[in-house]
C-alpha positions as CSV (number, residue, x, y, z in Angstrom):
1,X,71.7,169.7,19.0
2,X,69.8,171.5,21.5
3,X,65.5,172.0,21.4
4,X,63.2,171.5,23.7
5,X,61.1,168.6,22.3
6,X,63.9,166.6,21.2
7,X,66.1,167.3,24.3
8,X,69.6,167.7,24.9
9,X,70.7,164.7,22.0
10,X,74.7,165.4,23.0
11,X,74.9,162.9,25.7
12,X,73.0,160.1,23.8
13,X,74.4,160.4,20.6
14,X,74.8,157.7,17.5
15,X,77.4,157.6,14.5
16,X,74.7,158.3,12.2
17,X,75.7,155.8,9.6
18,X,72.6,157.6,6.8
19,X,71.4,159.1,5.8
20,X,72.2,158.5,7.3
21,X,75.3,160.1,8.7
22,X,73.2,159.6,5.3
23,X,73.2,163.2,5.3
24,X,69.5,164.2,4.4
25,X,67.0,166.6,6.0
26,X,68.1,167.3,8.8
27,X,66.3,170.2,11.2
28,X,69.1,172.3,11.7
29,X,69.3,174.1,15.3
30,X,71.8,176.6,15.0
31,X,73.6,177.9,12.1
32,X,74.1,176.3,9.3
33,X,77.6,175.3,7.7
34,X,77.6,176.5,4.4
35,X,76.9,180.0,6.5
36,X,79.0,179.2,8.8
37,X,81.8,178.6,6.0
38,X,81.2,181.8,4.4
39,X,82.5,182.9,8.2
40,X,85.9,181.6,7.5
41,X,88.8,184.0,6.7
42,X,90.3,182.5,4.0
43,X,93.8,183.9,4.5
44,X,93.4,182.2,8.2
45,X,95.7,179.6,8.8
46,X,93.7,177.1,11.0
47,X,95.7,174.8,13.4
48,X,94.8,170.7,13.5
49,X,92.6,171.7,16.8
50,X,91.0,174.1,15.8
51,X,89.9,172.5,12.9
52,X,88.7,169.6,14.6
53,X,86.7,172.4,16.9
54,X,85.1,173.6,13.6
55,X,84.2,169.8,12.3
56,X,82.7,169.0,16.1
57,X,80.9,172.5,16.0
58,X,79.4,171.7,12.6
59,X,77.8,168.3,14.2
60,X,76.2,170.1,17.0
61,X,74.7,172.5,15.3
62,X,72.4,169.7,13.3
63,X,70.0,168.0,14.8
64,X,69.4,164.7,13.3
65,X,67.3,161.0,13.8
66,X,70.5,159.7,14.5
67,X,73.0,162.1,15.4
68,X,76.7,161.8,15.5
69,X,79.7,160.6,17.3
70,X,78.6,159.6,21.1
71,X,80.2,159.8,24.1
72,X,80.7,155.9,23.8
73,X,83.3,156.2,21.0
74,X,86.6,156.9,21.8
75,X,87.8,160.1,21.7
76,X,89.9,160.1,19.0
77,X,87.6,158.0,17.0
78,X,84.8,160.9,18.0
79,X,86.8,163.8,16.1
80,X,87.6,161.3,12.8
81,X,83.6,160.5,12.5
82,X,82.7,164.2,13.3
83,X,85.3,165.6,10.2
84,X,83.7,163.0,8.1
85,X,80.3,164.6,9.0
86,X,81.4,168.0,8.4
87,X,82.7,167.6,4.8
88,X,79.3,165.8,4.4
89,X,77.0,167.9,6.3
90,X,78.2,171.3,4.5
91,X,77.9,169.4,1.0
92,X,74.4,168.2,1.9
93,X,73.8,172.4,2.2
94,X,75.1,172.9,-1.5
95,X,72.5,170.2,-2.6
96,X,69.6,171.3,-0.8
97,X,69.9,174.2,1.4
98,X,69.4,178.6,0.2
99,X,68.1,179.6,-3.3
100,X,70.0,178.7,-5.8
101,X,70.0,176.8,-9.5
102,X,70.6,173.7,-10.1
103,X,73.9,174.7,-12.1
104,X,75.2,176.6,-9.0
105,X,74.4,173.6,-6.6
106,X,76.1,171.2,-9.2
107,X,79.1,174.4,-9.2
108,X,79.3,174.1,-5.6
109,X,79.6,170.8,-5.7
110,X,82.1,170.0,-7.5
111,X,84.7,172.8,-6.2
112,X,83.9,170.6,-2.7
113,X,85.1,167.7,-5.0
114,X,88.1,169.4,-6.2
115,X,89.1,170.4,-2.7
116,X,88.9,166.5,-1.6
117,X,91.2,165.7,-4.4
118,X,93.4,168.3,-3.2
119,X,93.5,167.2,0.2
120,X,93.9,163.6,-0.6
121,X,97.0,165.2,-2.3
122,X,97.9,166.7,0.4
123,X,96.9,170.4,0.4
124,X,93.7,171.7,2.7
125,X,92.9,175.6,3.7
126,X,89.6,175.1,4.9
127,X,89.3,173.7,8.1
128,X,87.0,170.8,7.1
129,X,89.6,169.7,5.1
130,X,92.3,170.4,7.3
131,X,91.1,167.6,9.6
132,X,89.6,165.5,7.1
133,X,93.8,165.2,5.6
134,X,94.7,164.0,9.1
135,X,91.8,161.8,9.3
136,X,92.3,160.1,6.0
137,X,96.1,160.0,6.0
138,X,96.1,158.8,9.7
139,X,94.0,156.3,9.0
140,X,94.6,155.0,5.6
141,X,90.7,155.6,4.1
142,X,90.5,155.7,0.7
143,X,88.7,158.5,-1.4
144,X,85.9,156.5,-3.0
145,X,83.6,156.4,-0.3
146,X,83.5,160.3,-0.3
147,X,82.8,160.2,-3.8
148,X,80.8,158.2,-3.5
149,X,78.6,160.8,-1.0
150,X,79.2,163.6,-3.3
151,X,77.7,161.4,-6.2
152,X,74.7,161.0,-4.4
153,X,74.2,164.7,-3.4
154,X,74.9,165.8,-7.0
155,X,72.0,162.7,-8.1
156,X,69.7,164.7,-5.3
157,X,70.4,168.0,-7.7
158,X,69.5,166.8,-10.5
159,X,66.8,163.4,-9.8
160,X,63.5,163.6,-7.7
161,X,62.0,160.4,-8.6
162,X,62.8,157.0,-8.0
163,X,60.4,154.4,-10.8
164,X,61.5,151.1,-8.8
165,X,63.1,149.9,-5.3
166,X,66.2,149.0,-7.3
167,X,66.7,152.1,-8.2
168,X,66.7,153.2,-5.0
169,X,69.0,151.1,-3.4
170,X,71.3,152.6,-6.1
171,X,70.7,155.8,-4.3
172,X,71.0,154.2,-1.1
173,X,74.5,152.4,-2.1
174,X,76.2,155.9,-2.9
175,X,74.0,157.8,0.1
176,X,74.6,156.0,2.6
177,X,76.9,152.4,2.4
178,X,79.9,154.3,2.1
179,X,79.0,156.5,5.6
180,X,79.3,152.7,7.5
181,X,82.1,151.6,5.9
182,X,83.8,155.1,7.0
183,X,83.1,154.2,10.4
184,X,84.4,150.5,10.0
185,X,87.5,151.8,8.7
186,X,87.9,154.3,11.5
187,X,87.5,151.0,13.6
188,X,90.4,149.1,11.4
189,X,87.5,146.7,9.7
190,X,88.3,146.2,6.3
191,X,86.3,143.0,6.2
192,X,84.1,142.5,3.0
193,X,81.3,140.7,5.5
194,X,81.1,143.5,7.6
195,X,81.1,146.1,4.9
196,X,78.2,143.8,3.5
197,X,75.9,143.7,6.9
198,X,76.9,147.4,7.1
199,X,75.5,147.7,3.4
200,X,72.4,146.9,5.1
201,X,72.3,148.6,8.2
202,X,72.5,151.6,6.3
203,X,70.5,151.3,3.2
204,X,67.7,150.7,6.1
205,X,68.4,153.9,7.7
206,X,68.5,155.5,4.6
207,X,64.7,154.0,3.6
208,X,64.0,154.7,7.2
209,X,64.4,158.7,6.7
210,X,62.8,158.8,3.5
211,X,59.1,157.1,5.2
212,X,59.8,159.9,7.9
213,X,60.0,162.6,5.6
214,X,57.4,162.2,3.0
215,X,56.0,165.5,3.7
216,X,59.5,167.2,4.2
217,X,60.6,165.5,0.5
218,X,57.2,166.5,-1.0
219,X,57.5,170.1,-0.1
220,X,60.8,169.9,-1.7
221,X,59.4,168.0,-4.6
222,X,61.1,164.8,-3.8
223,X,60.2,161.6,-3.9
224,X,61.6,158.5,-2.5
225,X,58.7,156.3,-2.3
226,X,59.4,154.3,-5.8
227,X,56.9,155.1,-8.3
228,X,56.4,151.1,-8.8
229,X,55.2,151.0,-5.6
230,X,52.7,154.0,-5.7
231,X,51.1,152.3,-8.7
232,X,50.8,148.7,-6.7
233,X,48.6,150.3,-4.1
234,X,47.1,152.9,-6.5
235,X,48.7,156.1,-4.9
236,X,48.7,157.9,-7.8
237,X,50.8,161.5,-8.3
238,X,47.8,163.4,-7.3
239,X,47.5,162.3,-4.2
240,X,51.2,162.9,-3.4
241,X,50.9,166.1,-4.3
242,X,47.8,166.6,-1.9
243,X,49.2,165.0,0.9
244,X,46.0,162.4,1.0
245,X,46.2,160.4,3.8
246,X,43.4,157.4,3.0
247,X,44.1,153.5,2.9
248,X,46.0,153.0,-0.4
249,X,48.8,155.4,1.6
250,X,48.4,153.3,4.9
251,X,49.0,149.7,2.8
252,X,52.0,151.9,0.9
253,X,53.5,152.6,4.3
254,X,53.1,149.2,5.4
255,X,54.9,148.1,2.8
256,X,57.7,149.8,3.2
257,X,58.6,149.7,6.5
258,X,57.8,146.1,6.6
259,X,60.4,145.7,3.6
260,X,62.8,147.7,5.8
261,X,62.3,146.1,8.5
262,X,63.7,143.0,7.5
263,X,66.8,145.0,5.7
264,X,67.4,145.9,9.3
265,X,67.8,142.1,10.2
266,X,70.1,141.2,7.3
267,X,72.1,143.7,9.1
268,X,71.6,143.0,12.7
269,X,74.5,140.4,12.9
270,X,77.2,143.8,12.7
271,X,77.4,144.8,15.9
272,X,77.7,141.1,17.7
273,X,81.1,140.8,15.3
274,X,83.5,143.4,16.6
275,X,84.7,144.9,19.3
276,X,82.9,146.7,22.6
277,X,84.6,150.3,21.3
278,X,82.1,150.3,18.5
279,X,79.8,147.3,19.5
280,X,77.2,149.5,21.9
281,X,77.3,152.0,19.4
282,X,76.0,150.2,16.7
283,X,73.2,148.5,18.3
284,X,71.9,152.3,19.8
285,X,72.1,152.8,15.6
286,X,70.2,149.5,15.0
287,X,67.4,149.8,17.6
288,X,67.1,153.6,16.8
289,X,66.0,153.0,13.2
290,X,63.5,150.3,14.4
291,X,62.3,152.5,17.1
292,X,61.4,155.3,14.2
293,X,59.4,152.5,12.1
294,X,57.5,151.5,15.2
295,X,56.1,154.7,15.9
296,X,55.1,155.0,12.1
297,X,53.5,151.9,12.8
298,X,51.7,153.7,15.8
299,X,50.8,156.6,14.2
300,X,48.9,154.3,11.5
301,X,51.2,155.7,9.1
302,X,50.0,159.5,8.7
303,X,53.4,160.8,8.4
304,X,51.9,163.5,6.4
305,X,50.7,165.1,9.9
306,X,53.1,164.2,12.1
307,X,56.9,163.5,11.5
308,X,58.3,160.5,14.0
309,X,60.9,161.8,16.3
310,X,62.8,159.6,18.9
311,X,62.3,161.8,22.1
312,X,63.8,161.3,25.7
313,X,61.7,158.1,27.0
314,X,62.8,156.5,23.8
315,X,66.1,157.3,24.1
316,X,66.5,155.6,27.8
317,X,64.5,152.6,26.2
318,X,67.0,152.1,23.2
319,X,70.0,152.8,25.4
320,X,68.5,150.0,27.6
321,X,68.0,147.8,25.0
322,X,71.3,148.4,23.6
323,X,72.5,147.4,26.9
324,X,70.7,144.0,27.4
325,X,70.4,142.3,24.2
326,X,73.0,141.2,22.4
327,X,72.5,139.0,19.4
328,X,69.8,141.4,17.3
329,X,69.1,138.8,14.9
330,X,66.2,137.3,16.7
331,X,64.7,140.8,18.3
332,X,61.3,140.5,17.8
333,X,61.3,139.0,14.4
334,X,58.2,137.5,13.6
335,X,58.2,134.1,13.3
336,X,56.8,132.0,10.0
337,X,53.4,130.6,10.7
338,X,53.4,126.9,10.8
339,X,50.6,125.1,9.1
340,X,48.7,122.7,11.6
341,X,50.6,119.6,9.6
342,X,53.9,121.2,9.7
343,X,55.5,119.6,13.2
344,X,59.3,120.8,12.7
């Protein structure tokens, strides 16, 4: 996590709950994992610590919006979030990273998927896995939310286009809902509201990523902007394809981040219902997202020339922020506009 123009991130660090955590384009700094796993001697046997070293290694090495497992976290909570990153950081690399085929990514992914199961039945050789079976057996965390990951990176193989915003959320509910409930269970919640205002946090994260990488996605030809939507403000494929930055893009924009925008507030309640350990945390998450739609805002939405970055000044002002306020819910939210007759 070290570059110039995005500073030293390590001591200002967030969970990452997309994609979050939500795994997706991130600007790697140093080497990658999947190369970094073709480092590993298999015949090795890797201790607990030094496979925790290898999961923590893995984090630093990626630079991302939101990156992972702060300072502010406990210690022990720090490695469990970082080995959860690491089996979903070097899975992320199958589905997107080197030249391969689809059929190889798919390959690549599923042996990851096999060495899960394994682990959840207690057998792991490479270190990733060795502290992931600590993790999950330490802490009781049940194998659907993994699958659920790998399920959305396999969906990135093989789909590149979303029709409506349903379908995306669908995306978003395997992508990146199951990185905050991970977190909440590292935190002993197992509460079906929090999971639900989680849901939200992190399906806004996720939508939050995609309006920052439209020109990242395109170049990969992805797209996340729902077709429905392109059609509404008559963006057609064309003009995707050509990067054209002209009104019906600007009102596009504006309509997304508006929309997720106010999936940030139907989450905004989390971090104001548990405990300090994780409560700080969250709301660095919460007013880091908003932060990137604000200066999407600012840039009048020509993402296709310049990606949004949170940089050092805006990492004092969310860490501030995250200090002061408290309840979220009413940050800044715009208030209806009464009509002159209306006097409640």
């Amino acid at each position: 996590m070290f570059k110039v123009n995005q500073v030293n991130l390590k001591f200002l660090t967030f969970p990452c709950f997309l994609v979050l955590f939500s795994v997706k384009e991130s600007e790697v700094i140093q080497n990658k994992p999947e190369e970094s796993k073709f480092l590993i001697d298999p015949a090795r046997n890797y201790t607990l610590e030094e496979a925790f070293e290898y999961c923590a290694s893995v984090t630093e090495s990626h630079y991302e919006n939101f990156p992972v497992a702060s300072f502010f976290l406990p210690h022990e909570k720090r490695q469990y979030i970082q080995a959860i990153y690491a089996f979903s950081r070097v899975a992320d690399d199958f589905a997107d990273e080197g030249v391969r085929t689809s059929d190889e990514r798919i390959a690549l992914l599923e042996d990851w998927e096999m060495k899960l199961q394994q682990c959840y039945e207690g057998e792991a050789n490479h270190p990733v896995f060795i502290a992931l079976k600590d993790t999950v057996k330490r802490l009781e965390i049940p194998i659907e939310p993994l699958r659920d990951l790998l399920t959305a990176f396999k969906r990135d193989v093989v789909q590149n286009r979303y029709e409506t915003f349903d379908d995306l959320l669908s995306y978003c509910k395997c992508s990146a809902n199951p990185v905050g409930r991970l977190v909440l269970i590292i935190f002993n919640y197992r509460d079906e509201k929090l999971f639900e205002l989680s849901d939200h946090l992190c399906t806004a994260l996720q939508l939050t990523n995609f309006w920052q990488d439209v020109k990242i996605d395109r170049d990969k030809n992805r797209l996340y902007i729902p077709v429905e939507d392109m059609n509404r403000f008559n963006y057609g494929m064309e003009k995707w394809n050509n990067g054209e930055m002209e009104n019906g893009f600007k009102e596009l924009m504006k309509f997304e981040v508006e929309r997720t925008r106010e999936i940030f507030y139907l989450g905004a309640e989390l971090p104001s219902l548990v405990t300090k350990d994780l409560q700080l945390e969250l709301k660095l998450i919460w007013f880091g997202g908003m932060s990137i739609l604000k200066k999407i805002e600012k840039q009048k939405y020509n993402v296709w020339n310049n990606r949004p970055k949170l940089r050092m000044s805006d990492l004092f002002l969310i860490l501030t922020r995250g200090l002061i306020y408290n309840d979220l819910r009413y940050y800044k939210k715009k208030k209806p506009k009464k009509e002159p007759w209306d006097l409640t």
